[in-house]
C-alpha positions in Angstrom: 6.4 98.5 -15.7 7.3 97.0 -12.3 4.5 94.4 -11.4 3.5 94.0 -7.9 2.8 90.0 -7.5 0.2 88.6 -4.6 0.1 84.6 -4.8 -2.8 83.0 -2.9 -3.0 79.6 -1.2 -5.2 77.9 -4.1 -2.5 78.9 -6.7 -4.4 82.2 -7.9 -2.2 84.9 -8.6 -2.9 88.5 -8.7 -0.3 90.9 -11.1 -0.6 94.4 -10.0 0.9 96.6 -13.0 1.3 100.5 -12.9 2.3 101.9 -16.1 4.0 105.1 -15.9 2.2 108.3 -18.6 5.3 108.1 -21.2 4.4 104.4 -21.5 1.1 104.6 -22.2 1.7 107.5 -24.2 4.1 105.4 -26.2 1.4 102.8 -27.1 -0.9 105.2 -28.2 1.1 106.6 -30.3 1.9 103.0 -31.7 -1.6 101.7 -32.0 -2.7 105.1 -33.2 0.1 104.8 -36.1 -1.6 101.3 -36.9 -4.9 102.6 -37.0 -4.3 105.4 -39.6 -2.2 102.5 -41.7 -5.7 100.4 -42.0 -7.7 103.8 -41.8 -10.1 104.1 -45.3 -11.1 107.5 -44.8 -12.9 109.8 -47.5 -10.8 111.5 -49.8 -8.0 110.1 -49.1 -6.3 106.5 -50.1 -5.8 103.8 -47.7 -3.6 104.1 -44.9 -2.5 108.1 -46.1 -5.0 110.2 -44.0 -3.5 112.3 -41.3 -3.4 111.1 -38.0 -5.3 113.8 -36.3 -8.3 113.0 -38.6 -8.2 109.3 -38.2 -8.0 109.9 -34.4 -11.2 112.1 -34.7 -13.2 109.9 -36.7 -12.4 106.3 -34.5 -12.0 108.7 -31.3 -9.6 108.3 -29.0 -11.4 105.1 -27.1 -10.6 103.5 -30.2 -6.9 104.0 -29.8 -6.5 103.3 -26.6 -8.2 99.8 -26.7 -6.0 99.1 -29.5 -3.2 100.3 -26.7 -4.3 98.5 -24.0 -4.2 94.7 -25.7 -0.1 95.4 -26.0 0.3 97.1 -22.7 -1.6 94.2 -21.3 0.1 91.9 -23.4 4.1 93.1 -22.6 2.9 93.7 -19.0 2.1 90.0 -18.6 4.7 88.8 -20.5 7.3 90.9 -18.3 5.4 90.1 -15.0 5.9 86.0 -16.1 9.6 86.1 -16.8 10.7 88.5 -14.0 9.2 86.3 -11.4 9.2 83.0 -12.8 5.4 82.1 -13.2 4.0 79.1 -14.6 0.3 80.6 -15.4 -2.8 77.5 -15.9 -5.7 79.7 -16.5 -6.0 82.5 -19.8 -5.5 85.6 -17.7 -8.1 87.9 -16.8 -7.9 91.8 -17.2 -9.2 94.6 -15.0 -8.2 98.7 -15.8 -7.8 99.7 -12.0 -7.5 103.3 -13.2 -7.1 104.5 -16.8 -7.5 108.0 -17.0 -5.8 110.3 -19.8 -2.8 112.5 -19.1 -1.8 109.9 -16.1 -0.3 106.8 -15.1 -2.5 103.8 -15.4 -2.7 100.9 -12.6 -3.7 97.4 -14.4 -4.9 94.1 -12.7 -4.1 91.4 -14.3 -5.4 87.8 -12.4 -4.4 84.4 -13.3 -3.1 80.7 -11.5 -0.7 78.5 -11.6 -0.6 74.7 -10.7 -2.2 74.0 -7.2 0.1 72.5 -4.9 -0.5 68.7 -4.6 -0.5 66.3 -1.2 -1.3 62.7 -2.3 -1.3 61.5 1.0 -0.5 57.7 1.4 -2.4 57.1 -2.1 -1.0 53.3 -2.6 -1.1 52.1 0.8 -4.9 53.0 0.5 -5.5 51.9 -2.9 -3.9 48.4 -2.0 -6.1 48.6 0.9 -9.5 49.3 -0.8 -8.6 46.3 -3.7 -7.6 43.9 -1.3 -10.8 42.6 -0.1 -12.0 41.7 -3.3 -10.6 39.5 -6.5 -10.3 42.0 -9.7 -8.8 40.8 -12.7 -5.6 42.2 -13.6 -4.4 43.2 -17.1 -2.3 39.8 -18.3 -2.9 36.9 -16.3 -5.6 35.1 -18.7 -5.1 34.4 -22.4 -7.2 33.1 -25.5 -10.5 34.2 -23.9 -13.8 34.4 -26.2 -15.1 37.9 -27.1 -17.2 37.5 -24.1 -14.7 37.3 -21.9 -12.5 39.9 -22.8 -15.4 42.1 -22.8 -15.8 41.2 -19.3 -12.5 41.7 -18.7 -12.9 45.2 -20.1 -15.6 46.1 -17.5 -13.8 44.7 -14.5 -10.4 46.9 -15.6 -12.9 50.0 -15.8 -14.2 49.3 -12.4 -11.0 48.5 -11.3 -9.9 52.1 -12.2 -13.2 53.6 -10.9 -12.3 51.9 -7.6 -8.6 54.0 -8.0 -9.9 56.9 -8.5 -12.1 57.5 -5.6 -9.6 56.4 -3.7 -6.9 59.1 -5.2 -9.2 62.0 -4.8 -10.0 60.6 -1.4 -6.6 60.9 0.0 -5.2 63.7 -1.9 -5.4 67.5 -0.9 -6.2 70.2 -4.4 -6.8 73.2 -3.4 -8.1 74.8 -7.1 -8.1 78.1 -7.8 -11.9 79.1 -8.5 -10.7 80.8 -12.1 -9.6 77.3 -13.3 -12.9 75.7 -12.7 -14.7 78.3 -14.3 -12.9 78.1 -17.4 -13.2 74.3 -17.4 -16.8 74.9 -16.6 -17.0 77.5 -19.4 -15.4 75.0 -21.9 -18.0 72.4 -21.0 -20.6 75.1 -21.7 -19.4 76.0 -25.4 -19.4 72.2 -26.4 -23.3 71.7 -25.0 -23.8 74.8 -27.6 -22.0 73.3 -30.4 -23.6 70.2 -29.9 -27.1 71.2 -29.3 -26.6 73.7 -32.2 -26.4 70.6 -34.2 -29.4 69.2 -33.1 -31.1 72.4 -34.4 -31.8 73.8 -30.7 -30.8 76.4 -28.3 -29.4 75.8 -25.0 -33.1 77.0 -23.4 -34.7 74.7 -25.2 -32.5 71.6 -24.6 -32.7 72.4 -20.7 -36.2 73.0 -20.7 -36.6 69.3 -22.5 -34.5 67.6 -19.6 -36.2 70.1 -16.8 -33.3 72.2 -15.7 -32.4 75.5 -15.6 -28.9 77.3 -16.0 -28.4 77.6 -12.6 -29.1 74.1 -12.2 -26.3 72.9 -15.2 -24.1 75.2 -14.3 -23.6 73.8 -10.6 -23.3 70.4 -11.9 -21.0 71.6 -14.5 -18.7 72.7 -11.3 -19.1 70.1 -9.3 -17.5 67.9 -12.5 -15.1 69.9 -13.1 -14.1 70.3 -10.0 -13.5 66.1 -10.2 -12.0 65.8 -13.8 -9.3 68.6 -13.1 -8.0 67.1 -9.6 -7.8 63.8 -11.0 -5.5 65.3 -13.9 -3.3 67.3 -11.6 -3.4 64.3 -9.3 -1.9 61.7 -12.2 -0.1 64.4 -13.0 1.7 64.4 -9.6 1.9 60.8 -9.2 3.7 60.5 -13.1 5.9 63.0 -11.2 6.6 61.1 -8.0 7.4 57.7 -9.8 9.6 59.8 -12.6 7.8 58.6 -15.7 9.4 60.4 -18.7 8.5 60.0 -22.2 11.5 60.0 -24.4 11.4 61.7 -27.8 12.0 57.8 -29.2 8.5 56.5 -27.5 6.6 59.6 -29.4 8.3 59.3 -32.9 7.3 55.8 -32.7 3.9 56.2 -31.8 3.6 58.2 -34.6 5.8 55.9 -37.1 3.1 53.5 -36.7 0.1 55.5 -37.8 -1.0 54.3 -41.5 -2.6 56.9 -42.9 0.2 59.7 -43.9 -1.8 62.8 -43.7 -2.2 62.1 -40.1 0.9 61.3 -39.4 2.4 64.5 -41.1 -0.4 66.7 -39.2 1.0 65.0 -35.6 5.1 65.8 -36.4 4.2 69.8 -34.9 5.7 70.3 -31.4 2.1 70.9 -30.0 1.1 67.9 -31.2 3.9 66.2 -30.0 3.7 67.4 -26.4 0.1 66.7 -26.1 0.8 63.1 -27.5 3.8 62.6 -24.6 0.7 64.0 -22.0 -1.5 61.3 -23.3 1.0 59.2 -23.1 2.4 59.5 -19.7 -0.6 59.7 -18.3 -1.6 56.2 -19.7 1.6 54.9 -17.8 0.4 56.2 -14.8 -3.1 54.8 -15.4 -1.4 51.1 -15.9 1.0 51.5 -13.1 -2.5 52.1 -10.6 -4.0 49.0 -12.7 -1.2 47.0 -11.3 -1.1 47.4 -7.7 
């Protein structure tokens, strides 16, 4: 399975697969050999019917979805290594042509990270906070409750001030797939939560007098904002080389109290995403310092 590999200017990346007959003859064989394993089939014990009757009673679309999640898989998994590919975004599937008795031609679409221009981001940041007197993180000690709650505000609108600024001057081209599944993601927490609420989606939007279309464009448009931002700290954590040793994480974690939390956080995912948060609060407190 020799993949055919388009890349597009906003990251997106288009796998063309064809797999040759004896391939997918070879998964349905495999998947069909599962199938009859889990078969329960009438007058005969689990998994011990023959294969031609379990194929007759699921029917052969049966077998060949089974056959197509590990083509798909192996196909993607191939395509990655063989050319290197950093894939952002789940992929997305489409059977070009899938006929039986001959090869079959698979789309498979996905992106990787968009390339990143931030442009002259501190000369412009420096620029935008220099006509006006914002505290900075340090410089005042012993303050009342009051004060440090003030302080707290001005840091926030410090960073508000950053931001604009940073998605002002740099260029993110997205690829459309990754705002949609950011957009999608922000759609299945408004379900959970309104679910809780004892509503449906309809019923929440009709209560604040939108429609889908309506939440869905906003949705975007957010998106759209929170992901360049990411990619953007992201870039500048790269630029200024800010690497979080394996010391800075264990003793983040060292510190929790409570042991059942600290024994859930010792996983490698959960130590990756604890070096993400944490490099990316560098970042945040290098910007706060300019």
């Amino acid at each position: 399975m020799k993949p055919e590999i388009k890349k597009q200017t906003d990251g997106t990346i288009e796998i063309t697969v064809t797999v040759p007959k004896k391939i997918v003859d070879q998964f349905y064989g495999q998947a069909l050999e599962k199938l009859t394993k889990e078969a329960e089939v009438k007058g005969f014990r689990k998994g011990k019917a023959p294969k031609n009757l379990v194929e007759k009673n699921l029917g052969k679309q049966r077998v060949y979805q089974e056959a197509i999640e590990k083509i798909v898989s192996q196909a993607y998994v191939e395509a990655i290594k063989q050319n290197n590919l950093k894939p952002v975004t789940a992929p997305k599937v489409e059977l070009l042509s899938a006929k039986d008795g001959q090869d079959w031609q698979i789309k498979i679409t996905t992106a990787e990270r968009p390339s990143i221009d931030l442009g002259k981001w501190k000369e412009e940041v420096r620029k935008e906070l220099a006509t006006e007197k914002i505290w900075v993180p340090g410089k005042e000690k012993d303050l009342s409750a009051e004060e440090q709650g003030n302080q707290t505000k001005n840091q926030n609108q410090k960073l508000e001030k950053i931001f604009v600024v940073l998605l002002r001057c740099a260029q993110v081209k997205l690829p459309p797939s990754l705002v949609e599944e950011e957009v999608n993601r922000m759609l299945s927490r408004l379900i959970d939560q309104t679910s809780k609420l004892g509503l449906t989606v309809d019923q929440y939007l009709t209560s604040i007098g939108k429609t889908n279309e309506v939440l869905k464009q906003e949705y975007a448009i957010q998106a759209e904002k929170t992901l360049k931002l990411e990619f953007i700290l992201d870039e500048i954590a790269n630029q200024e080389k800010i690497q979080i040793k394996d010391e800075e994480i264990e003793a983040i974690i060292a510190k929790i109290p409570d042991e059942k939390t600290k024994k859930a956080l010792q996983t490698d995912e959960q130590k990756g995403y604890l070096r993400q948060l944490n490099r990316k609060q560098q970042v945040i407190d290098r910007l706060l310092a300019l």
